[in-house]
N, C-alpha and C positions, 0 to 999 in steps of 0.2 A: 240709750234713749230714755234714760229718767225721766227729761226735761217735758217728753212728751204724755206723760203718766200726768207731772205736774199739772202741766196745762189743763189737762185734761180732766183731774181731780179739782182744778181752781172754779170750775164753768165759766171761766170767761172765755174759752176757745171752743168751737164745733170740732169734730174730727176731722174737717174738711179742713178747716183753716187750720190745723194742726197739720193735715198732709199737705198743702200748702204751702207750709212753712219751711216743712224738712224736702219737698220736694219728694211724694211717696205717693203713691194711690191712697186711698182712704180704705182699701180692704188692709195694704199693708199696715195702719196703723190699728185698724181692728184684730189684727192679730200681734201685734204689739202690747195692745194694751188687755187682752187677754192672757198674755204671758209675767206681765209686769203687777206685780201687786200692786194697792192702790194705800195708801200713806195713811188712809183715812176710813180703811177699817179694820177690823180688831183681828188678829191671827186665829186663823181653825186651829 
């Protein structure tokens, strides 16, 4: 679920319209995107 990191780093989707999307609760994608590094910041 990249796609959903994408979105998500884009700010053009909420986490709702991202669960939404994939058909998920929005906890699930809170913990998705907790797990998924984000493209757009720099490695610890």
């Amino acid at each position: 679920m990249q796609l959903a990191r994408e979105m998500y780093d884009s700010v053009d989707y909420t986490i709702q319209q991202i669960a939404d999307e994939f058909g998920v609760t929005r906890p699930t994608i809170d913990r998705h995107l907790s797990r998924v590094p984000s493209q757009t910041q720099a490695p610890a």
